[in-house]
C-alpha positions in Angstrom: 4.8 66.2 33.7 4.5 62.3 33.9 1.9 61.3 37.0 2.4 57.8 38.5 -0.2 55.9 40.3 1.7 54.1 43.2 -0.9 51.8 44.9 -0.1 50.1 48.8 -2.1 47.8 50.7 -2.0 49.0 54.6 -1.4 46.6 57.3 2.2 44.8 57.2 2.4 46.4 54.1 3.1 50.0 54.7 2.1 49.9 58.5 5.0 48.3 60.2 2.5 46.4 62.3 3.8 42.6 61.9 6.7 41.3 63.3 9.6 42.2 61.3 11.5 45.3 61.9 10.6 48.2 60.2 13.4 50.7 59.2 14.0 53.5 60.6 14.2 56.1 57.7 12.4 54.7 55.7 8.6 56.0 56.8 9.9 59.3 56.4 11.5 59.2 53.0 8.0 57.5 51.8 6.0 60.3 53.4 8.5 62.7 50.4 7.9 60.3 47.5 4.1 60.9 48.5 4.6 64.8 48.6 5.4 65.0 45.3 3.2 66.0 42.8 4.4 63.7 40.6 2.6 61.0 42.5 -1.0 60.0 43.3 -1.4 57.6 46.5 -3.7 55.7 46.9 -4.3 53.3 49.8 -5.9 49.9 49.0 -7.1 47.7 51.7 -9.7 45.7 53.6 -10.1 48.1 56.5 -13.3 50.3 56.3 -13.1 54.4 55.7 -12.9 54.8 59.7 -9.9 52.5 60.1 -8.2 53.7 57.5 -8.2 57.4 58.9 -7.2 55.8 62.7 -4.5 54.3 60.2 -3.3 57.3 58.9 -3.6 59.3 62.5 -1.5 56.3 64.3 1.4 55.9 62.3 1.1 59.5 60.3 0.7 58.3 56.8 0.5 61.0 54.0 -3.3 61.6 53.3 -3.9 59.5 49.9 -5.2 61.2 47.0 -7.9 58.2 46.9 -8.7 55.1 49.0 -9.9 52.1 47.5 -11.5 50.4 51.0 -13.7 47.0 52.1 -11.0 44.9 49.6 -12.3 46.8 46.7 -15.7 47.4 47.4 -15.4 50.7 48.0 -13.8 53.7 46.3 -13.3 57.6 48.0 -11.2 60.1 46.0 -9.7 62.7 49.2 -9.7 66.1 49.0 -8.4 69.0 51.3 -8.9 66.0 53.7 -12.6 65.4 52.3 -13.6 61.8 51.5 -15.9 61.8 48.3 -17.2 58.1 47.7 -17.4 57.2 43.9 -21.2 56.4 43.5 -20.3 55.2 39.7 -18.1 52.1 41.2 -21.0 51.4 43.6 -23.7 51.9 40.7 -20.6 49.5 38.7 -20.5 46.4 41.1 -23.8 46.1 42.4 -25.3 44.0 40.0 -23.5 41.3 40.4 -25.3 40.6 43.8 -29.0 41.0 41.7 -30.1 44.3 44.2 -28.9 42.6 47.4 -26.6 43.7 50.1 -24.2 42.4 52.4 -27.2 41.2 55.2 -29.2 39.7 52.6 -26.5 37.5 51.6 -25.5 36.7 54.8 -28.8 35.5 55.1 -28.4 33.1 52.1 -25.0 31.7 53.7 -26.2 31.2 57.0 -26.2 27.2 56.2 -22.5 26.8 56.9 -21.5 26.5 60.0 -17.7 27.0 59.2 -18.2 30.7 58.5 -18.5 33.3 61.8 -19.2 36.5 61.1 -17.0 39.2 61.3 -17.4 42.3 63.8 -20.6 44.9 62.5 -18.0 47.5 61.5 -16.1 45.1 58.9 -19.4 44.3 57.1 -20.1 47.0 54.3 -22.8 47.3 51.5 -20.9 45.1 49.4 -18.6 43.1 51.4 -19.7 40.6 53.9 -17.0 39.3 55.9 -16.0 36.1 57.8 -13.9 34.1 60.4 -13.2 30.7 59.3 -11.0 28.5 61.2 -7.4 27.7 59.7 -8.3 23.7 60.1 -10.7 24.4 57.5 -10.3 23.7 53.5 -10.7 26.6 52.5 -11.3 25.3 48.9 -13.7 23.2 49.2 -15.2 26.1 51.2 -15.7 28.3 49.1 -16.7 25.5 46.3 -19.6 25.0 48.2 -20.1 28.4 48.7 -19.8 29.5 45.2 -22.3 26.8 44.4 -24.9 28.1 46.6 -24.5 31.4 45.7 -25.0 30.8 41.8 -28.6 28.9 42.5 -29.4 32.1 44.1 -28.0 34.3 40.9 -25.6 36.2 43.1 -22.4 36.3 40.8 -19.4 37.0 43.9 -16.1 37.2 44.5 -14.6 35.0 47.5 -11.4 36.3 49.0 -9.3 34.0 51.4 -6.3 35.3 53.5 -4.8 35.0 56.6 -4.4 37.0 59.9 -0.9 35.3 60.7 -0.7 37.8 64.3 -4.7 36.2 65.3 -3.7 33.2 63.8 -7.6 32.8 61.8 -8.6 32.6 58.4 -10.4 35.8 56.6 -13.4 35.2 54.1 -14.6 38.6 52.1 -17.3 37.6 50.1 -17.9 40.8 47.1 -19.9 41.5 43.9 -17.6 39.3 41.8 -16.8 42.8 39.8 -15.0 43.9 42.9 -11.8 43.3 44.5 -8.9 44.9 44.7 -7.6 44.5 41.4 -10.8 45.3 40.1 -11.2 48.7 41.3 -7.4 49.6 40.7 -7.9 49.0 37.0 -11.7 51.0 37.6 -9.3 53.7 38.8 -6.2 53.4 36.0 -9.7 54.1 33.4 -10.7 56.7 35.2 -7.6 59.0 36.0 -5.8 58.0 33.0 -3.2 55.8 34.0 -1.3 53.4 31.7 0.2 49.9 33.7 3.9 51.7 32.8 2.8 54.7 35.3 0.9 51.9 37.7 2.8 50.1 40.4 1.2 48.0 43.8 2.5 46.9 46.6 1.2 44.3 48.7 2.1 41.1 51.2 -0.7 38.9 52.0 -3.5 36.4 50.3 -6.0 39.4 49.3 -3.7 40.9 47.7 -2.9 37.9 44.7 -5.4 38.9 42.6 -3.3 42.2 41.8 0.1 40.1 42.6 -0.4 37.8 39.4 -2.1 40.4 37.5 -0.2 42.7 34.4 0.2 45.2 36.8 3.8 46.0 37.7 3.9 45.1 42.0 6.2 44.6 44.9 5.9 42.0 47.5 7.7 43.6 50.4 10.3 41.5 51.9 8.4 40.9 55.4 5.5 39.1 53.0 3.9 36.0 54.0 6.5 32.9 53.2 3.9 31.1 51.0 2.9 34.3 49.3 6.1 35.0 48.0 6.5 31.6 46.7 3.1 31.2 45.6 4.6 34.5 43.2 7.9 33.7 42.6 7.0 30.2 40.8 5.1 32.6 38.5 8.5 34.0 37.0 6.1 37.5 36.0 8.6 40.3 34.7 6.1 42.8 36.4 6.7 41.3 39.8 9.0 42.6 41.8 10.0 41.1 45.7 12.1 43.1 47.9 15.4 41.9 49.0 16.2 44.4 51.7 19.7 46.1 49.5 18.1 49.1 48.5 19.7 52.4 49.9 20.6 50.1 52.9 17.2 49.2 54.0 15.7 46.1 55.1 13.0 45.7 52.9 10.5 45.5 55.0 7.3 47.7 55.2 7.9 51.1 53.5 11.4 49.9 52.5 9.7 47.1 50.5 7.7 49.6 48.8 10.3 51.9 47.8 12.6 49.6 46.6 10.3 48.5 44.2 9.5 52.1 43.1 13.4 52.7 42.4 13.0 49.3 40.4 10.0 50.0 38.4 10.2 54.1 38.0 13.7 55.2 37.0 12.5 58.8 37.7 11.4 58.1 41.3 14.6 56.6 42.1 16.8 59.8 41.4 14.1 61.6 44.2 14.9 58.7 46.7 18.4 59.1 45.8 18.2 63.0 46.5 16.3 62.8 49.6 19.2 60.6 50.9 22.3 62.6 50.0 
């Protein structure tokens, strides 16, 4: 039996919580692509273990077979609803920040007055997070930042996005081994995967690193405006944005992310096609 790893970011991704429509069928035909044992889910996003389960409980999303959480800087493998952390990704990134955590390098960064700390429950071992005003470069930014880091030794990876709905920059700083795309190919290793069973879907600026990456992805059709043509100049075969004309959907959300599975797995879009007859 050939396995598939199907990969989603969360918010405005599969949660229809931006404001395009979602469709209506469409969250339930994705929750039958998820129950088949054909497929391993696994959600990958900035939110922390807790919001990830008030996630699933809001808008009942299948249970994942793994969650890769804190924008890649942590890993859980789920079973019978048990979340087992992968100490061997921790044991993985944590040299990168020489022994340190999250408050020690917060510590370090304190200098810059652009950056505001995120709420306590977004900070995790590795991932320190940030608020930084949209009037801000963000390049030069993170320049700096990069620069003070390295004097220090810390080798780190700075992630900028944007929360269109609180209209405010995001900052995760992680070991520079982490990330999103990062721990998906960490995963791929470890459960066998090749990049022609692999697919993501994403819609926003922490999601890039796995957008322009060799790993087949969607970019849901509700995507941020400069995202998508940040990844259409690219021209990547292994890119794939939604257009809304699959099985009559809109392409938003869940639609987005099935369409791109009927593009990418020719075996998945027969089930789709089943479940819709």
């Amino acid at each position: 039996m050939r396995r598939f790893l199907l990969c989603t970011d969360l918010d405005r991704t599969l949660i229809p919580n931006g404001p395009n429509p979602p469709w209506p069928s469409a969250k339930a035909l994705f929750r039958k692509l998820a129950a088949r044992e054909e497929i391993c889910l696994a959600y990958v996003t900035g939110r922390h273990r807790a919001l990830i389960e008030d996630a699933i409980a809001e808008f009942e999303l299948p249970c994942p077979d793994f969650a890769i959480a804190d924008v890649g800087a942590s890993i859980y493998q789920i079973r019978a609803e048990e979340w087992l952390p992968w100490s061997t990704w921790e044991r993985h990134i944590a040299p990168d920040w020489g022994g340190m955590h999250s408050e020690g390098l917060a510590s370090l960064l304190r200098g810059f007055p652009e950056l505001h700390l995120q709420e306590r429950e977004k900070q995790a071992s590795f991932k320190l997070s940030y608020y930084v005003h949209l009037d801000v470069d963000s390049g030069a930014l993170t320049a700096r930042m990069r620069e003070c880091l390295e004097r220090e030794g810390i080798r780190a990876n700075l992630i900028w996005s944007i929360d269109e709905l609180a209209h405010i920059g995001l900052l995760d700083v992680l070991p520079q081994s982490a990330g999103k795309l990062h721990a998906i190919r960490f995963m791929m290793e470890r459960q066998h995967f090749s990049l022609h069973d692999t697919l993501f879907a994403g819609d926003s600026g922490n999601d890039l690193d796995v957008l322009l990456s060799d790993i087949p992805a969607v970019l849901v059709a509700n995507a941020d405006p400069e995202i998508k043509s940040r990844v259409a100049a690219t021209g990547r075969e292994a890119l794939y944005i939604a257009t809304g004309e699959y099985l009559g959907m809109n392409g938003n959300y869940s639609a987005g992310i099935l369409e791109g599975v009927a593009h990418f797995w020719p075996e998945a879009a027969a089930w789709l096609q089943e479940s819709e007859s």
